[in-house]
DRENDREN-234402 format. One record per residue: residue in one letter; x, y, z of N, C-alpha, C, O in turn. Coordinates in pm, whole numbers, plus 50000, padded with zeros to 5 digits. Last residue first. Layout:
<pts>
PT/A/X/Y/Z/X/Y/Z/X/Y/Z/X/Y/Z;
...
</pts>
This chain:
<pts>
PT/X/84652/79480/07257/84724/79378/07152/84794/79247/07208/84849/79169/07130;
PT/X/84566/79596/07485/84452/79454/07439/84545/79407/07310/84515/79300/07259;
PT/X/84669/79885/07492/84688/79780/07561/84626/79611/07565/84653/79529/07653;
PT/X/84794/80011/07208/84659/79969/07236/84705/79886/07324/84782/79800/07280;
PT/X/84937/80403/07207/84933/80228/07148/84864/80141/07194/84831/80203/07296;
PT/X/85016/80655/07197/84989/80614/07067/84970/80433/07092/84989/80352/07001;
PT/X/85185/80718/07421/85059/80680/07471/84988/80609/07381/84911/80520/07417;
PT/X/85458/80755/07303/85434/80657/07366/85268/80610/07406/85233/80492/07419;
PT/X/85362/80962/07137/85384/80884/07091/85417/80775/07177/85402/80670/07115;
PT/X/85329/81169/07337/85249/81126/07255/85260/80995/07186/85161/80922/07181;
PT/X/85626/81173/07432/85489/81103/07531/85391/81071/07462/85337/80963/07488;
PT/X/85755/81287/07243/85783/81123/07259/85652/81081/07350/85591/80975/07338;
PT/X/85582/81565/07182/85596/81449/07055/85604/81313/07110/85525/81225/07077;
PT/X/85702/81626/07466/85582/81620/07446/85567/81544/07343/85534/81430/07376;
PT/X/85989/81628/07382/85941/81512/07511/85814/81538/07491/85768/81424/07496;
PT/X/86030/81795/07173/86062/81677/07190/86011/81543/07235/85994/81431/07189;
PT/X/85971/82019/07304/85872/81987/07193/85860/81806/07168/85767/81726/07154;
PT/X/86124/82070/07528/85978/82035/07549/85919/81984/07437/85823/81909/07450;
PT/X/86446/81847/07559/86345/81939/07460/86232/81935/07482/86182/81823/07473;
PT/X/86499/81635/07690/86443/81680/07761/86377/81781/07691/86267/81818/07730;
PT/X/86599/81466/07482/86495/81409/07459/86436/81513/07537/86319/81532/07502;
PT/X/86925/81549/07488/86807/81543/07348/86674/81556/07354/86612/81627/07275;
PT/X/86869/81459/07726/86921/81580/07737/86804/81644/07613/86701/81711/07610;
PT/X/86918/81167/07712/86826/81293/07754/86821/81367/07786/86764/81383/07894;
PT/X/87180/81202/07574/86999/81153/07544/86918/81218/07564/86853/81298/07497;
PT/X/87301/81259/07743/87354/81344/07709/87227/81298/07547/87210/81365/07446;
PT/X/87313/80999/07951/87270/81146/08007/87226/81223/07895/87114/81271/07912;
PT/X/87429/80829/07774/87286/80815/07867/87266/80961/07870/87201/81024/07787;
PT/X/87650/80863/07752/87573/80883/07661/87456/80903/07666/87384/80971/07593;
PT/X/87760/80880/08024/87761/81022/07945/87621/80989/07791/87536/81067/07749;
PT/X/87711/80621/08109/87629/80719/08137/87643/80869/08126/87579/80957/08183;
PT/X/87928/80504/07927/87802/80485/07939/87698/80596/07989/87616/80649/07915;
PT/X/88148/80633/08039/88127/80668/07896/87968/80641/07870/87894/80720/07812;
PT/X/88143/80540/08261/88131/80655/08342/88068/80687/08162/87964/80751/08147;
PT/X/88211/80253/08198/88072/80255/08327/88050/80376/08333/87949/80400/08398;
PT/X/88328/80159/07934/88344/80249/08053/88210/80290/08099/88122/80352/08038;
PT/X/88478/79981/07635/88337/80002/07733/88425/80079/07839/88548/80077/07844;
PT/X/88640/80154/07395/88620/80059/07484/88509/80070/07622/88481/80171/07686;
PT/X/88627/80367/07194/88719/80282/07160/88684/80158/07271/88706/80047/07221;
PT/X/88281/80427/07023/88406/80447/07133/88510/80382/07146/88486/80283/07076;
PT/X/88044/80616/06898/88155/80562/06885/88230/80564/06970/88267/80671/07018;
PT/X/87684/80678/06944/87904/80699/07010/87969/80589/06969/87944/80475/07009;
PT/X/87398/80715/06814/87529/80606/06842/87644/80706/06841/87680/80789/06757;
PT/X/87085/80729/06854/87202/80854/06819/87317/80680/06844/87285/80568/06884;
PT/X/86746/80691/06687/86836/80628/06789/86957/80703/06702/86964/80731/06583;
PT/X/86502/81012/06662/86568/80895/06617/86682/80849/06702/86729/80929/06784;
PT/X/86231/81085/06838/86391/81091/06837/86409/80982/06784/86364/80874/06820;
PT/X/85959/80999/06761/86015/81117/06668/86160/81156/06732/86212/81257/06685;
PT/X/85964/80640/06662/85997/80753/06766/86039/80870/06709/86130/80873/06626;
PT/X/85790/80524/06333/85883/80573/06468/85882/80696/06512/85842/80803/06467;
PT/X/85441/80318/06397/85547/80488/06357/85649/80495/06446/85646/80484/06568;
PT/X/85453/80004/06308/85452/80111/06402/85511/80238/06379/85628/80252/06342;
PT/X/85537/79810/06152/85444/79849/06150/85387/80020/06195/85319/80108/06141;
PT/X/85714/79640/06293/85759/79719/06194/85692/79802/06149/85753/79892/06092;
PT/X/85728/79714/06674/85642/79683/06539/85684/79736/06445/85707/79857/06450;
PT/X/85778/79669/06992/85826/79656/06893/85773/79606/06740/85775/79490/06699;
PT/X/85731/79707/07314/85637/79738/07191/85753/79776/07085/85812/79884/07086;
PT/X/85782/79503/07591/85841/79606/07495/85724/79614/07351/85653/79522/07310;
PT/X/85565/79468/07881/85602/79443/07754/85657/79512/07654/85583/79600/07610;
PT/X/85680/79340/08231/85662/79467/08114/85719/79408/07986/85823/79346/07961;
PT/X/85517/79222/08508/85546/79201/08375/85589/79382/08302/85540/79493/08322;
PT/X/85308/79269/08735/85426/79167/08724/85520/79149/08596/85597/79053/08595;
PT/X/85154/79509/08664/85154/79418/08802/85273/79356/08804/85352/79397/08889;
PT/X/85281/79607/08339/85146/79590/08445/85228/79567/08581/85345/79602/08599;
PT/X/85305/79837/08098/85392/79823/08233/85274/79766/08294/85173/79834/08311;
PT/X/85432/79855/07812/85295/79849/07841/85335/79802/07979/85415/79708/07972;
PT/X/85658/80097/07605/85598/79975/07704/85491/79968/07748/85423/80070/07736;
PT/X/85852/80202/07326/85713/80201/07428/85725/80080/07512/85794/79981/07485;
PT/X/86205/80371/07329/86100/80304/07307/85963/80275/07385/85954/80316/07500;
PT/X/86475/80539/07171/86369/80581/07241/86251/80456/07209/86208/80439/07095;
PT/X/86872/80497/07254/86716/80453/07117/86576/80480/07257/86577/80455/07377;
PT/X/87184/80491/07158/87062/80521/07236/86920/80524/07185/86883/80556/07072;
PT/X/87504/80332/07187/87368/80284/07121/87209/80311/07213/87143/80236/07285;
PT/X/87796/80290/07174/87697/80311/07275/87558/80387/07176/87555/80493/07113;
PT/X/88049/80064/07022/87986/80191/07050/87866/80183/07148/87839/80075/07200;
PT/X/88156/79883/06908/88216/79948/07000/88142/80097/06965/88175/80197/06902;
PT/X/88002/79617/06775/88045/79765/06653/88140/79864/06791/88215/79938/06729;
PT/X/88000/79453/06970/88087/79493/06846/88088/79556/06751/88163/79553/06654;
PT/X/87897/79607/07188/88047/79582/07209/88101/79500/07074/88221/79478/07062;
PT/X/87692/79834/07281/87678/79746/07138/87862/79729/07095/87931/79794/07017;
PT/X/87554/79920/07547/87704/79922/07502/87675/79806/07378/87635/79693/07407;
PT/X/87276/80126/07545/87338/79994/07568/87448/79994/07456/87449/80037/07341;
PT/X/87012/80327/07693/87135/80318/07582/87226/80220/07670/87250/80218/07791;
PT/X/86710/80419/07614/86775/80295/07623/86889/80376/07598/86892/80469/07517;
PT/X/86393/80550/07764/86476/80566/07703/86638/80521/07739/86696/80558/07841;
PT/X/86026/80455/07692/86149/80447/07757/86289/80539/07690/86282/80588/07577;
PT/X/85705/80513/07842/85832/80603/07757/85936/80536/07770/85972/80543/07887;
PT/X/85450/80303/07893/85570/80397/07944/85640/80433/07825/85623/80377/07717;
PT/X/85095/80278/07999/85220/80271/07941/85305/80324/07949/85289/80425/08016;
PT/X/84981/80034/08233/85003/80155/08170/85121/80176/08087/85226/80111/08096;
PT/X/84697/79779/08320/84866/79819/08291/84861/79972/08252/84754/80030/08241;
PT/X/84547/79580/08529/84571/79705/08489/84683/79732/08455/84778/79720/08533;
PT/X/84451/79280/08396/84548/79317/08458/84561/79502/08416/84578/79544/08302;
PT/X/84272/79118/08207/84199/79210/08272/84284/79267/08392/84219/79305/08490;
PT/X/84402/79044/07982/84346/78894/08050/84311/78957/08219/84316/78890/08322;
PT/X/84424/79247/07815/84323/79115/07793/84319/79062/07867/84218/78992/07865;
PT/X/84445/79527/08061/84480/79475/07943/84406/79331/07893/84305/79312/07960;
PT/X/84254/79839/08145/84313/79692/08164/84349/79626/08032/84303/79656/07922;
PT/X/84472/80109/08203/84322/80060/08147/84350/79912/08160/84464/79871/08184;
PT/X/84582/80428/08248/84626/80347/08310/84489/80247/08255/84384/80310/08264;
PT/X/84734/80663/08164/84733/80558/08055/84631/80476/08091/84567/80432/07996;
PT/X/84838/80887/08302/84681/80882/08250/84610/80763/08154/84501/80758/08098;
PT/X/85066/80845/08347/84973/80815/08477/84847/80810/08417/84755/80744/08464;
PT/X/85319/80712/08237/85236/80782/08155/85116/80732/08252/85072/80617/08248;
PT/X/85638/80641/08308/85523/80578/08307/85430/80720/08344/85450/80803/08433;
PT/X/85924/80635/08190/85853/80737/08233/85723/80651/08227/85710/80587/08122;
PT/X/86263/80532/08271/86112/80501/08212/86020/80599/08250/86043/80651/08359;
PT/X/86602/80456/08169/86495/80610/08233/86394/80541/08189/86405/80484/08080;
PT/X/86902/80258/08155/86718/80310/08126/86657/80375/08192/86659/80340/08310;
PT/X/87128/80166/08001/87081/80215/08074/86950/80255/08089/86899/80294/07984;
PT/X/87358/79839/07993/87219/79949/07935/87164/79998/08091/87154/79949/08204;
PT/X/87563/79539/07904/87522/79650/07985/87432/79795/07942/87467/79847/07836;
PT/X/87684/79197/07852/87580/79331/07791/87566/79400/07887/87552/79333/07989;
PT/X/87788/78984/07840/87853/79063/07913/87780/79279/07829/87814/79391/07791;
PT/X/87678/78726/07900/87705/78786/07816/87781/78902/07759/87828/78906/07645;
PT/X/87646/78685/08181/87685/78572/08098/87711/78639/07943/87782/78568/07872;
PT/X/87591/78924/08285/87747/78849/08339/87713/78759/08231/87811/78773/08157;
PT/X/87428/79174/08195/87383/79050/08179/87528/78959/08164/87572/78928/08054;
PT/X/87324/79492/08339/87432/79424/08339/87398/79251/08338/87355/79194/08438;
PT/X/87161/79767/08391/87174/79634/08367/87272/79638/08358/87339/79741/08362;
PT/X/87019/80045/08544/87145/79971/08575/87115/79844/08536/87046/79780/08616;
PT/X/86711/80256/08557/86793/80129/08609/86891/80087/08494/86860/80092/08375;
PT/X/86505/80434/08712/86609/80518/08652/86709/80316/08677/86754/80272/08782;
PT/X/86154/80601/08640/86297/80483/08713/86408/80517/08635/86420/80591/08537;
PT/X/85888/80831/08749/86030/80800/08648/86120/80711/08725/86158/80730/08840;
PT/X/85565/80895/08709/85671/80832/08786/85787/80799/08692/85776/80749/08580;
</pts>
């Protein structure tokens, strides 16, 4: 299953885009015995002071009510490394060129097989 969502945080004035791919074969319980699964994500958010657009591939653990980002220094990175646009000023249409033009990067079969692997790569009981 793939989402496809639109932030926007008014008090701050942050905006990102996100594709998730949730990984059907993941699916196991987590510690406190909630079935979760994991997902693929892939981010790109307007980083309004360096003025640029900022795309980065990351994991999740997706349950019932909750999703947890998987962020470890620890952790092997994503075999897409994060790409950055330079731009002179935010645009709702510049945004989802960068977006798009990601996954585009990412739609490579070798690519997207490597990132699924590597999203599945992670233990739901941490």
């Amino acid at each position: 299953m793939t989402t496809h969502t639109i932030r926007s945080d008014r008090r701050t004035g942050d905006r990102s885009i996100t594709t998730r791919f949730l990984l059907d074969d993941t699916a196991q319980p987590d510690r406190d015995g909630d079935e979760v699964r994991f997902a693929l994500e892939l981010t790109t958010h307007h980083d309004k002071d360096r003025k640029r657009y900022v795309s980065r591939a990351s994991r999740s653990i997706v349950g019932p009510v909750f999703t947890r980002h998987i962020f470890g220094f620890r952790d092997p990175q994503p075999p897409l490394p994060a790409q950055a646009v330079t731009v002179a000023r935010y645009s709702a249409r510049g945004l989802d060129d960068a977006h798009t033009a990601f996954e585009s990067t990412a739609a490579d079969t070798a690519t997207f097989e490597a990132l699924l692997a590597w999203a599945a790569d992670q233990r739901a009981d941490d």
